[in-house]
FILUMNU-957981 format. One record per residue: residue in three letters; y, z, x of N, C-alpha, C in turn. Coordinates in steps of 0.001 Angstrom, whole numbers, plus 500000, padded with zeros to 6 digits. Layout:
N
alaYZXYZXYZX...
***
This chain:
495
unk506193518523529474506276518950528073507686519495527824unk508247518770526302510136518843526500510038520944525850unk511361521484526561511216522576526040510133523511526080unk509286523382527281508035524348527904508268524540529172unk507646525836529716507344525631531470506343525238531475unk506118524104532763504546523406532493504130525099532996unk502527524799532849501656525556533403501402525059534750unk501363525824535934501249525896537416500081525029537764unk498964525038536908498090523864537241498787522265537460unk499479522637536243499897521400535432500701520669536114unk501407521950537045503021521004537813502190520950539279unk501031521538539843500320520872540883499540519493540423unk499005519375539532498577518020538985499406516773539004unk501123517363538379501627516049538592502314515528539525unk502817517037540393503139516665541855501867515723542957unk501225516460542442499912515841543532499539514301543247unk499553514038541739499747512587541082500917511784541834unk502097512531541390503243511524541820503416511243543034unk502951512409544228503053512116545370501973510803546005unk500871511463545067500040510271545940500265508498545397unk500861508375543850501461507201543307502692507026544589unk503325507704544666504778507755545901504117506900547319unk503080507212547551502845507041548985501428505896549020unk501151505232547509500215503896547736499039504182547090unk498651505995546872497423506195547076497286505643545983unk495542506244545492495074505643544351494934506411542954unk495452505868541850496024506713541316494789507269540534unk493784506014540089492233506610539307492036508279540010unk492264507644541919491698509747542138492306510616542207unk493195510702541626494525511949541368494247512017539708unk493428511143539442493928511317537582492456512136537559unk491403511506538225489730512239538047490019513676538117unk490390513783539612490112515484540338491356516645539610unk492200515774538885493521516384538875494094516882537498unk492835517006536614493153517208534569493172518604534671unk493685518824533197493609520302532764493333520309532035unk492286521326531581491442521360530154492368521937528704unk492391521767527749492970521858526495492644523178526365unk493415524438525822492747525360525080491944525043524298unk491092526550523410490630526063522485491965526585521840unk491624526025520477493137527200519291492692526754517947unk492562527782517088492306527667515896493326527021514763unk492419526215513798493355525015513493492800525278511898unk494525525222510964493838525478509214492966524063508938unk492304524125507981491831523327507914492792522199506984unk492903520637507296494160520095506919494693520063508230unk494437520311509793495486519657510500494308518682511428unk494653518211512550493884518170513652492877518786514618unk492002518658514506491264519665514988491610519875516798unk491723521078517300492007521176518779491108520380519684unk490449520350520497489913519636522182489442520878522094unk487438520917522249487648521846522913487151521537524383unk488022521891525394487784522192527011487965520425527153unk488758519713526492488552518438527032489114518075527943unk489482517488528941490361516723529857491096516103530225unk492503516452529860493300515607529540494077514881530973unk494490513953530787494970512943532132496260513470531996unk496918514214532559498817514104532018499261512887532535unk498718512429533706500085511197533981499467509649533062unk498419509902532639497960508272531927498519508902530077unk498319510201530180499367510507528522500687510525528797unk501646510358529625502900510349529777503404508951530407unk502221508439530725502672507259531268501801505722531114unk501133506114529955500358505213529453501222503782529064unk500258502804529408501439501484529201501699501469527633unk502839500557527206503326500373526129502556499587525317unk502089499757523855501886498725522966501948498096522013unk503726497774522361504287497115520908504287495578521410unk503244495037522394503426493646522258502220493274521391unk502493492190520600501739491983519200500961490702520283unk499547490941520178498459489759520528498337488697519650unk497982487589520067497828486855519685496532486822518550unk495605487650518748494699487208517584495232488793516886unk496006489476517347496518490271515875497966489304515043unk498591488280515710499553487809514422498401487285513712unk497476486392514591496466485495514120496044485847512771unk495371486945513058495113488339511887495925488483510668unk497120489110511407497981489346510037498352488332509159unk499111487331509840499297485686508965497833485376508073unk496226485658508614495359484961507539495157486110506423unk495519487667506846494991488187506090496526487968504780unk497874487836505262498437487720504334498699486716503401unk498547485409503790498383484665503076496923484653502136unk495870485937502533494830485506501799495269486254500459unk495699487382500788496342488308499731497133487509499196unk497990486650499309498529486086498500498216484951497264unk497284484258498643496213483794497011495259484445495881unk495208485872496805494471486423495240495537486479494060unk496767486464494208497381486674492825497413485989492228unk496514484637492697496073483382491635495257483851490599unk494125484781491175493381485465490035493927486820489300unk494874486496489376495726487932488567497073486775487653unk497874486259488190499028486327487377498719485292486581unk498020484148486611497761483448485385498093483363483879unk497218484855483328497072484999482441498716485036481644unk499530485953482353500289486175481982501510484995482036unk501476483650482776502100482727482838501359481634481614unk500581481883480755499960480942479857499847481802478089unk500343483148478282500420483682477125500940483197475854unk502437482730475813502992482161475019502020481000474407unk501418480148475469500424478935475315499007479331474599unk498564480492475187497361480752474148497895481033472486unk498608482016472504499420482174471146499279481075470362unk499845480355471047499933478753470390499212477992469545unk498450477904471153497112476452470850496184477372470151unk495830478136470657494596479153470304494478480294468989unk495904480447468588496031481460467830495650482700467756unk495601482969469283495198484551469703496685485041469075unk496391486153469264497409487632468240498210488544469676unk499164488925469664499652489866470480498743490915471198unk497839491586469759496826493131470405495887491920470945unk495552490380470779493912489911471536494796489931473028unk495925489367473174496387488969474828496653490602475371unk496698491377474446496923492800475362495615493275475586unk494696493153474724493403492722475329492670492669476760unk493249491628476612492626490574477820493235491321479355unk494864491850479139494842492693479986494446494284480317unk494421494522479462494030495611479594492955495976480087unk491703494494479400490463494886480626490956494788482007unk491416493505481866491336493658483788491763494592484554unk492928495723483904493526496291484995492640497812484401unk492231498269483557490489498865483712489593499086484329unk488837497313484662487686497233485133488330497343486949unk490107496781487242490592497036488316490235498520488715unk490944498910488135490760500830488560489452501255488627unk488598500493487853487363501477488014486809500593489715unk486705499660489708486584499103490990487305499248492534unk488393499954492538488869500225493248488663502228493231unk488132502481492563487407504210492495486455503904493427unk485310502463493053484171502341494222484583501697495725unk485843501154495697485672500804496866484730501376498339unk484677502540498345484042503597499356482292502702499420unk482002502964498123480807502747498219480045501468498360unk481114500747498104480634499457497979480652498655500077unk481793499216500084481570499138501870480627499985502616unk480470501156502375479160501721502662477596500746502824unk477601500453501368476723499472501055476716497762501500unk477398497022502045477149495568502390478405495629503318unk479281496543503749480145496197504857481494495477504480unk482842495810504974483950495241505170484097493877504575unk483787493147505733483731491638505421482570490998504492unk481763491800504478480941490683503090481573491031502259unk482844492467501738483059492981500149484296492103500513unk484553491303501203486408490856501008485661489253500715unk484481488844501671484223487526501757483595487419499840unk483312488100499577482390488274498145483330488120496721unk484520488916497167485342489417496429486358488230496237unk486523487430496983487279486138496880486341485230496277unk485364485257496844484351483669496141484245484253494439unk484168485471494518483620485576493117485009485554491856unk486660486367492436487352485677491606487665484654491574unk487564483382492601487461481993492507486928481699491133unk485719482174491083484606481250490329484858481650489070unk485057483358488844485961483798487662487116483869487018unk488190483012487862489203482273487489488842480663486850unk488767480278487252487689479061487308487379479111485857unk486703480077485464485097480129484086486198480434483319unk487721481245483379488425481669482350489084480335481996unk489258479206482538489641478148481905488730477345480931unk487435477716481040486960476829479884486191478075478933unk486598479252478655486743480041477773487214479741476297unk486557479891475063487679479657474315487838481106473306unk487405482012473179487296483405472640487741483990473575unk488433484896472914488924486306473300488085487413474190unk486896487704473654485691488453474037485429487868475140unk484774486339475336484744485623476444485997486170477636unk487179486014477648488141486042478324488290487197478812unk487941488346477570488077489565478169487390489330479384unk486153489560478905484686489651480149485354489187481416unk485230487590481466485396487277482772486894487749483370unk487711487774482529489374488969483480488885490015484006unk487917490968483460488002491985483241486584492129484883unk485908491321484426484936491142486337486050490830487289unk487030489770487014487648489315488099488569490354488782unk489052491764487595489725492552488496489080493130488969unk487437493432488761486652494512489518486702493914490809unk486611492880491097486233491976491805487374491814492916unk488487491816492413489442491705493353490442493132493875unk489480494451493149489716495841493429489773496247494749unk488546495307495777488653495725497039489405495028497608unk490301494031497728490969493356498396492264494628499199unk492939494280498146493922495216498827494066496555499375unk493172497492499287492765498574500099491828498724501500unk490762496990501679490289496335502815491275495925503559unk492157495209503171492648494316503928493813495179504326unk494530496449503633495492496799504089494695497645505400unk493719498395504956493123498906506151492724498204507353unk492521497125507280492511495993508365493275495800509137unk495028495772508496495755495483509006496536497266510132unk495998497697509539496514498910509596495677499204511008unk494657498814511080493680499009512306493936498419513551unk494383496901512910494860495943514252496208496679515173unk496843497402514791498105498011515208498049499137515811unk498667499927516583498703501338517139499575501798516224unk499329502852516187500116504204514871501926503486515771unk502386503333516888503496502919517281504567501905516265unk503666501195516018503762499880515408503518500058513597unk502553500858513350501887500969512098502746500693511005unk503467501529510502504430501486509789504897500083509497unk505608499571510495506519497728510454505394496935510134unk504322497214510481503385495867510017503141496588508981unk502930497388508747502004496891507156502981497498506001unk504395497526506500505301497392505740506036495896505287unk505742495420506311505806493662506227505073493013505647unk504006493752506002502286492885504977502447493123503486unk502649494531503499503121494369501848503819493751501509unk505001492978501749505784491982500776504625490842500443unk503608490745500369502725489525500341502561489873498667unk503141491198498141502451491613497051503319490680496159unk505035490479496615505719489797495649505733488690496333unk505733487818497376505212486849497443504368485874496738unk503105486681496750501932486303495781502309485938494543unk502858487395494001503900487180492495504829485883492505unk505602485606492745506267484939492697505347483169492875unk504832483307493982504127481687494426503522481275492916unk502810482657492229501568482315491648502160481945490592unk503259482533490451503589482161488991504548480535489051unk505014480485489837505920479015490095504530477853490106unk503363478013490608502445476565490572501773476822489582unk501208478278488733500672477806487738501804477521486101unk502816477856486826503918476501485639504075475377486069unk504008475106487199504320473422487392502559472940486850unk501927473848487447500328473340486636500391472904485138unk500884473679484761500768473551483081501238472626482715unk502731473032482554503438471742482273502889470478482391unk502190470236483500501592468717483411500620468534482987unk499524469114483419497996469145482910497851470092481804unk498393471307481338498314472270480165497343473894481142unk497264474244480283496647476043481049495372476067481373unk494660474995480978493330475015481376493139474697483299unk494044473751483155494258473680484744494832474462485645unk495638475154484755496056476543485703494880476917486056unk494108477719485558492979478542485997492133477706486862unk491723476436486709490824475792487632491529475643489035unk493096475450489049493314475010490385493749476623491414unk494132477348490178493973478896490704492671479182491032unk491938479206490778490314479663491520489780478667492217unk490275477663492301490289476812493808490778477581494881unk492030478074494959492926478359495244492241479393496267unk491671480914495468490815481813495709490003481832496251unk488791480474495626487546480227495996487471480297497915unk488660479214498364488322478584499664489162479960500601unk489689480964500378489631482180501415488028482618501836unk487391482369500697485990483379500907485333482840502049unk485425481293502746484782481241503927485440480908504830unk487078481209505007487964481349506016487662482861506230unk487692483594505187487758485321505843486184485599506707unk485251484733506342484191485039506597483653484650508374unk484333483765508369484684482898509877485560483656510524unk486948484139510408487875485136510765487601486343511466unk486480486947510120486332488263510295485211488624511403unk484470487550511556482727487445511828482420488691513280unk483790488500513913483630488750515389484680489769515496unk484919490293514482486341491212514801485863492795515221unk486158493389515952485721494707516664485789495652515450unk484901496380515453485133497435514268485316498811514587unk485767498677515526486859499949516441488214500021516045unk488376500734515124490038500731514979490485501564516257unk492048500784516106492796501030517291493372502584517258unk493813503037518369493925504226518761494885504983517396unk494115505992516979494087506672515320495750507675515329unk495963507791516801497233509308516536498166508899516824unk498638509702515722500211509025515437501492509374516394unk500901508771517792501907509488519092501365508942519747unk501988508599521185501539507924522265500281509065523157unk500381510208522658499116510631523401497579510375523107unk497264509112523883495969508451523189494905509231524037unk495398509888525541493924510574525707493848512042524586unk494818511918524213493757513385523222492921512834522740unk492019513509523014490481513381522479490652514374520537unk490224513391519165489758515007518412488322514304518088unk487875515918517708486736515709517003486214515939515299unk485937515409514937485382515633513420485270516603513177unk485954517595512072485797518324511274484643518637510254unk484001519412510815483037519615509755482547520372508453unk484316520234507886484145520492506461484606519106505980unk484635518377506597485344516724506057484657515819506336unk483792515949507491483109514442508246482031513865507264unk481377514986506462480551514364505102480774514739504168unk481811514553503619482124514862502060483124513773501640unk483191514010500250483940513100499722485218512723499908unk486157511340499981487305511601499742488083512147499609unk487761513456498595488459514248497863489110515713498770unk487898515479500137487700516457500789488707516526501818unk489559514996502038490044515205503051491472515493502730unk492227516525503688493700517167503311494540516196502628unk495082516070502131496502515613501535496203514270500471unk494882513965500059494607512591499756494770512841497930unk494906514350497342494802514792496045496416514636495875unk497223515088496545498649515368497366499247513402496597unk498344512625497684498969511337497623498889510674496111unk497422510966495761496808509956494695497458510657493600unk498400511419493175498804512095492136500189511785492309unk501012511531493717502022510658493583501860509569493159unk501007508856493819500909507456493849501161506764492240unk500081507848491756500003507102489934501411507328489641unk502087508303489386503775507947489175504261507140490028unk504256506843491070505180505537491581504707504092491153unk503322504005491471502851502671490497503044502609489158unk503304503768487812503880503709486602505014503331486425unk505829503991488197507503503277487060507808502165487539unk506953501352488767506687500166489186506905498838488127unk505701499654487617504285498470486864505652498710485584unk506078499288484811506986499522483865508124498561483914unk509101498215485275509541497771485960509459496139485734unk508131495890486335507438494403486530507440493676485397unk506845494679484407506276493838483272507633494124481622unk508658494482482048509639494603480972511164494497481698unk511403494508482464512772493508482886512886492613482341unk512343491144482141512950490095481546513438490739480020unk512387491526479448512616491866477879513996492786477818unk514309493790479181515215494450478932516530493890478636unk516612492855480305517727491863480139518326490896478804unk517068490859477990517204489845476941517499490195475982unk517413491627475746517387492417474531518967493439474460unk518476493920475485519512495003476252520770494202476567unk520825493844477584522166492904478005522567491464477794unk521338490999476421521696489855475500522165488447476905unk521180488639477610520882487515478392520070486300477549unk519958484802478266519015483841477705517378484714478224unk516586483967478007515396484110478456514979483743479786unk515059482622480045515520481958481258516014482429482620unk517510483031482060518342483534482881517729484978483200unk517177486126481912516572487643482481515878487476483077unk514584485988483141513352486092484133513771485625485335unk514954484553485578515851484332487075516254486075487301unk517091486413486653517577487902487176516909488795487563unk515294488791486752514528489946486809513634489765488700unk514065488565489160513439488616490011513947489326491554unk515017489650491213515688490322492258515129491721492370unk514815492219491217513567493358491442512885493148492574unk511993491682492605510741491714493626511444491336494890unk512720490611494825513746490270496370513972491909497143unk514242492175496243515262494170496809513579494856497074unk512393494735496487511326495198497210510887494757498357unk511163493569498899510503492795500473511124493706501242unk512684493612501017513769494091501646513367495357501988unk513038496819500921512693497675500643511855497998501722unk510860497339501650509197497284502146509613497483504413unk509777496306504273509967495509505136511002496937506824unk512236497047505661513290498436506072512943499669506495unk511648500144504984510987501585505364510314501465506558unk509350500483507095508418500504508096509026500495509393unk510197499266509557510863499766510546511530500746510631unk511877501508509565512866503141509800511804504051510116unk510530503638509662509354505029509813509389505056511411unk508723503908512016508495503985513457509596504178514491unk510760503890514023512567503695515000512327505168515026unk512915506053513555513376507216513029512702508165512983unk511707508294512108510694508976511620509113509372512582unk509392508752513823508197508393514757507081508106514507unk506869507394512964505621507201512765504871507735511005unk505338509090511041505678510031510009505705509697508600unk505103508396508187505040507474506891505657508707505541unk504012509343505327504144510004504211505307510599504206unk505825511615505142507345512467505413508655511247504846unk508582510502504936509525509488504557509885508597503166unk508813508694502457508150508805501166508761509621500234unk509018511114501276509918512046500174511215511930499460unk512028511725500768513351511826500310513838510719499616unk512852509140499733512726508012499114512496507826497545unk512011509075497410511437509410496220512687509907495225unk513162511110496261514258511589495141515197510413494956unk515554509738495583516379508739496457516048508293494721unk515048507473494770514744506345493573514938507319491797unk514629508589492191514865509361490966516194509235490533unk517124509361491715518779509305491526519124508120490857unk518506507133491721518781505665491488518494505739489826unk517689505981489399516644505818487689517573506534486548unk518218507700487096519152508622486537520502508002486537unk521137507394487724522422506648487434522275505624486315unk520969504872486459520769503616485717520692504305483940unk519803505197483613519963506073482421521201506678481862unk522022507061482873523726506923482270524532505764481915unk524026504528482912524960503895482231524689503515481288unk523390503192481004522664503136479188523405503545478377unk523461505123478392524116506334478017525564505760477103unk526560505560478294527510505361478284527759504348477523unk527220502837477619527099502096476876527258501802475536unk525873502748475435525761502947473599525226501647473449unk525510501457471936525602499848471644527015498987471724unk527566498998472694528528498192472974528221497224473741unk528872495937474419528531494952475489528117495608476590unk527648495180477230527256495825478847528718495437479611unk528815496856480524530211496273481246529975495641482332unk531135494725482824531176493479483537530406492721483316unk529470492066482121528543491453481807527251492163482673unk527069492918482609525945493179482672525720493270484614unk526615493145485349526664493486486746525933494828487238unk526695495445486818526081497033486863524253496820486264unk524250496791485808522587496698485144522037495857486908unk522623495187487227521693493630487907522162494927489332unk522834495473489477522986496466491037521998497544490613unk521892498274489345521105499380489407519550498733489473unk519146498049489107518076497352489513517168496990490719unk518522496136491256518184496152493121518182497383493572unk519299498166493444518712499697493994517264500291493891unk516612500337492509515499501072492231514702500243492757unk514757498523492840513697497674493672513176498316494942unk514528498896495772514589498910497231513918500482497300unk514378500894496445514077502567496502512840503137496640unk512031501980495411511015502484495017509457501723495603unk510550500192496347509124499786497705508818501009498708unk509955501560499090509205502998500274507681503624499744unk507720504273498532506848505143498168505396504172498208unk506031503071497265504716502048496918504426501394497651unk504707500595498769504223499875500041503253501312500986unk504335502052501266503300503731502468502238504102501379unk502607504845500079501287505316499721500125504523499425unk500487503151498981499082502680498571498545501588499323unk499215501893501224499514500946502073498272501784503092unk499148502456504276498733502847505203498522504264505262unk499054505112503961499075506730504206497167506827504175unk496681505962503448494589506618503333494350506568505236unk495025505418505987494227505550506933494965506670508292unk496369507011507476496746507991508565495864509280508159unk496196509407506812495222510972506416493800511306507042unk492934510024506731491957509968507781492081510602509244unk493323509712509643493175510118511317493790511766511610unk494764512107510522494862513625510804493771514612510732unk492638514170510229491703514823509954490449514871510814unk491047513796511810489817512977513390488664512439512468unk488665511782511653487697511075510734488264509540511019unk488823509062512335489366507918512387488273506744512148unk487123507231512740485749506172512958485035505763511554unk485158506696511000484577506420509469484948505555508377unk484636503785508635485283503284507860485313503293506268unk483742503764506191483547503760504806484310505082504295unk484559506112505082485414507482503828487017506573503905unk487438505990504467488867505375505153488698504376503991unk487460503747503686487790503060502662488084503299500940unk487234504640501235486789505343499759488247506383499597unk488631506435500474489979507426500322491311506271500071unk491227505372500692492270504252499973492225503594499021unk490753503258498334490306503096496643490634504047495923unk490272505356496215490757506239495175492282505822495321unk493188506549496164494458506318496366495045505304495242unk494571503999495547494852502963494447494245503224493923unk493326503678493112492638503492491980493727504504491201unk493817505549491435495179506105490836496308505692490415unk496397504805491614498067504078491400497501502900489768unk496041502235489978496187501913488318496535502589487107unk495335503259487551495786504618486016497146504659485779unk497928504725486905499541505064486096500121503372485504unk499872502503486020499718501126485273499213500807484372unk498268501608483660497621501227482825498464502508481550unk498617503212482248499378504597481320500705503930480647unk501021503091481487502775502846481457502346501606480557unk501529500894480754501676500200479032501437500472477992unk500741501813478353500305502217476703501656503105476149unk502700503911477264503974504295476598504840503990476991unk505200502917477707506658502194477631507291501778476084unk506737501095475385507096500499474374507558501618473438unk506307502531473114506720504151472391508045504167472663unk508257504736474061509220505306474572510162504601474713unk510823503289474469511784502960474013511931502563472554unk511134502677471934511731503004470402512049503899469963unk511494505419470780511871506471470093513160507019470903unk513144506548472224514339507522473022515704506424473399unk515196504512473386515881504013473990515626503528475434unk516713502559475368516574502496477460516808503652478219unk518064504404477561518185505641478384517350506630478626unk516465506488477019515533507721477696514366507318478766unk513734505935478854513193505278479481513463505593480915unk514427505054481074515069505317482385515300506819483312unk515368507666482436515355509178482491514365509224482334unk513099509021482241512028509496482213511251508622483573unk511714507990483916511660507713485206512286508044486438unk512988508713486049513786509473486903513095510738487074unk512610511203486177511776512631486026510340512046487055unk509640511170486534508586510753487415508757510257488922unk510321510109489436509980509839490746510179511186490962unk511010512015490666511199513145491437509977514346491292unk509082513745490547507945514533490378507037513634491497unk507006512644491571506616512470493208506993513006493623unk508205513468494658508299514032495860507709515520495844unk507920516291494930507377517440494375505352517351494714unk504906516351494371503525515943494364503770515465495801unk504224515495496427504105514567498310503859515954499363unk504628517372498406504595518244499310503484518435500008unk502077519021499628501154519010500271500686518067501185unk500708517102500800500673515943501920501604515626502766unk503202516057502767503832516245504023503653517165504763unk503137518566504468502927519571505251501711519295505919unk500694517908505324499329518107506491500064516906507586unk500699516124507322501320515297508488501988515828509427unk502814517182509251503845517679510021502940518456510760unk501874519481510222500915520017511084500229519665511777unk499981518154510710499153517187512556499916516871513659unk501301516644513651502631516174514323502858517129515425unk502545518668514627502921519772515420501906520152516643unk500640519732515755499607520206517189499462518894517836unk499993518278517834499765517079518571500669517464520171unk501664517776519378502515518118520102502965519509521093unk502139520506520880501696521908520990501264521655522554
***
């Protein structure tokens, strides 16, 4: 132990270990006869709970083999679960690649297509509130195998829709429907990995989010264009439909032991369940009020982000149309990047430490939001300087800035919080604590369309932008509690 005197048991244990490893013996009977029991020690509630009198191995915790080699049925894993995520954004981006076209043919109105979204990302949030319960109730893999066949079939039914009301409905099932995907599957992925590793994979897995974005929207325009929008939706819930009995085959046999829960190579610590947490709600466990109250501001200035770049570019820096939706996509390029960077800096740097890393990422992106609000500022109504360069760098910055917060919180922080709490086994609270989590992060998506638009008529881009600047740094402010239960788990881990 770095910076301790062992305890005299402790340094006969590992002398007596090393000598008999030194000289052939066997090491199982130096590790049996040769442990030292854990204190007990009183623990706030919010950290790890102590061992009590357990047995710890020192030389298999100090010298436990390594496990950053990735198995074969975990790439296996990650590759089906990400490409499955990626076809769900067949049942999401559609709508919004055929808008102009309903307008059209159909003579829907601006408030019917805001409509149509608005249910879905609604009936999303309220469906991702149940995630908990709904795995409770029929299990993991039937809610992912279920949840694909059924937006298949409800992508599908929205093509031969011809009302508004109609369209709502079935959008508005298909996001309930596809609510559990991404809080299952990130937890999935999150399971296949040791806390060693945690971070890089399912900082990698998240780029599937703009992936998806991007794929979905490039085939259901080449769809259109040839066949018209009705075929978008049919060959998109094709698309959907046929994951539901690949995941179901995939999943059938997969261990439902997640892999070792602490975020440190000491895997014989033993904890045990807390029993002000092991049956209670979500709500109950440390830092998850902490996260889900960031989260909705980082998914607001996200979702704000996503869905008004092309308009800014076009309006703002008097780009073609064309050219702001080519430009606007470097947003989702500088997030892979983003994504991809944090996970390996968490595990290199940070040892693991997700949420802790989240913070300074946070102010990080506030700065970023605040430079971008000056140069507004500065601007005025004059040309944008260097054509508009500066705009296309402050952009990629806030892309990159603002994947940290949104890949960890609405990624892997539900299933570390879990494990600080020794609630590692419990898939259903692990699930119900990463639904809420996201289900939050909608609400602020759903908030941010109802005052983006306000808020640049009355304040401008600049104030826009400054007011996103105010909301990341009110994340990090909202992360505190939840970095202090990570560092306390960190600390007695380490104790």
């Amino acid at each position: 132990l770095p910076n301790k005197r062992p305890h005299k048991a402790m340094r006969r244990s590992c002398l007596w270990c090393l000598t008999s490893l030194a000289a052939g013996g066997a090491a199982s009977n130096a590790l049996s006869q040769n442990s030292v029991p854990i204190i007990d020690s009183k623990v706030r509630r919010g950290s790890l709970v102590a061992c009590h009198a357990e047995q710890v191995d020192i030389i298999a915790t100090q010298h436990a083999p390594s496990t950053k080699v990735v198995t074969t049925q975990q790439a296996t894993l990650f590759g089906l679960t990400y490409i499955a995520y990626v076809a769900i954004y067949f049942a999401r981006k559609p709508v919004a690649v055929v808008k102009s076209t309903l307008q059209n043919q159909m003579g829907f109105s601006v408030t019917a297509l805001g409509t149509i979204d608005t249910a879905m990302l609604t009936c999303y949030a309220v469906g991702q509130f149940m995630v908990g319960g709904v795995v409770g109730g029929i299990g993991r893999t039937a809610a992912l195998v279920t949840a694909f066949g059924a937006c298949g079939l409800l992508t599908a039914a929205f093509g031969a829709a011809n009302s508004v009301t109609t369209m709502s409905v079935l959008w508005g099932a298909c996001g309930w429907f596809a609510a559990v995907c991404n809080p299952l599957l990130v937890l999935l992925v999150a399971d296949m990995f040791p806390p060693s590793m945690r971070a890089s994979a399912v900082g990698l897995w998240q780029t599937s989010q703009q992936v998806g974005g991007v794929s979905a929207n490039a085939i259901a325009s080449a769809v259109m264009a040839k066949q018209g929008w009705r075929a978008v939706f049919y060959s998109s819930g094709a698309i959907v439909s046929v994951f539901a009995p690949i995941l179901a085959l995939a999943l059938a046999h997969l261990p439902d032991t997640p892999s070792p829960s602490l975020p440190t190579e000491l895997a014989s610590k033993v904890t045990t369940k807390s029993p002000s947490t092991a049956k209670g709600s979500p709500l109950s466990v440390p830092g998850v009020t902490s996260v889900g109250a960031a989260y909705t501001l980082v998914k607001m200035s996200r979702y704000c982000l996503m869905f008004w770049l092309p308009y800014f570019f076009s309006k703002r820096v008097k780009m073609g149309a064309a050219a702001a939706a080519l430009v606007s996509t470097i947003f989702d390029v500088s997030g892979v990047i983003g994504s991809i960077g944090t996970g390996f800096l968490c595990d290199k740097c940070y040892g693991g430490r997700m949420i802790s890393l989240t913070l300074p990422m946070s102010l990080a992106a506030g700065l970023a939001f605040a430079g971008w609000a000056a140069l507004c500022a500065i601007e005025g109504s004059s040309p944008p300087l260097f054509g508009g360069s500066l705009h296309i760098l402050a952009m990629g910055g806030v892309g990159l800035l603002v994947a940290a917060p949104d890949g960890i919180l609405g990624g892997a922080a539900a299933r570390n919080l879990c494990d600080y709490a020794g609630l590692s086994d419990d898939h259903s609270l692990a699930a119900s604590v990463s639904g809420l989590i996201n289900g939050c992060g909608s609400v602020g998506a759903i908030v941010q369309g109802v005052l983006t638009a306000k808020l640049v008529d009355v304040a401008g881009w600049e104030g826009l932008f400054l007011s996103l600047a105010l909301a990341m740094v009110s994340t990090a402010f909202a992360l505190r509690p939840a970095v202090a239960v990570e560092s306390e788990a960190f600390a007695h881990i380490r104790a």
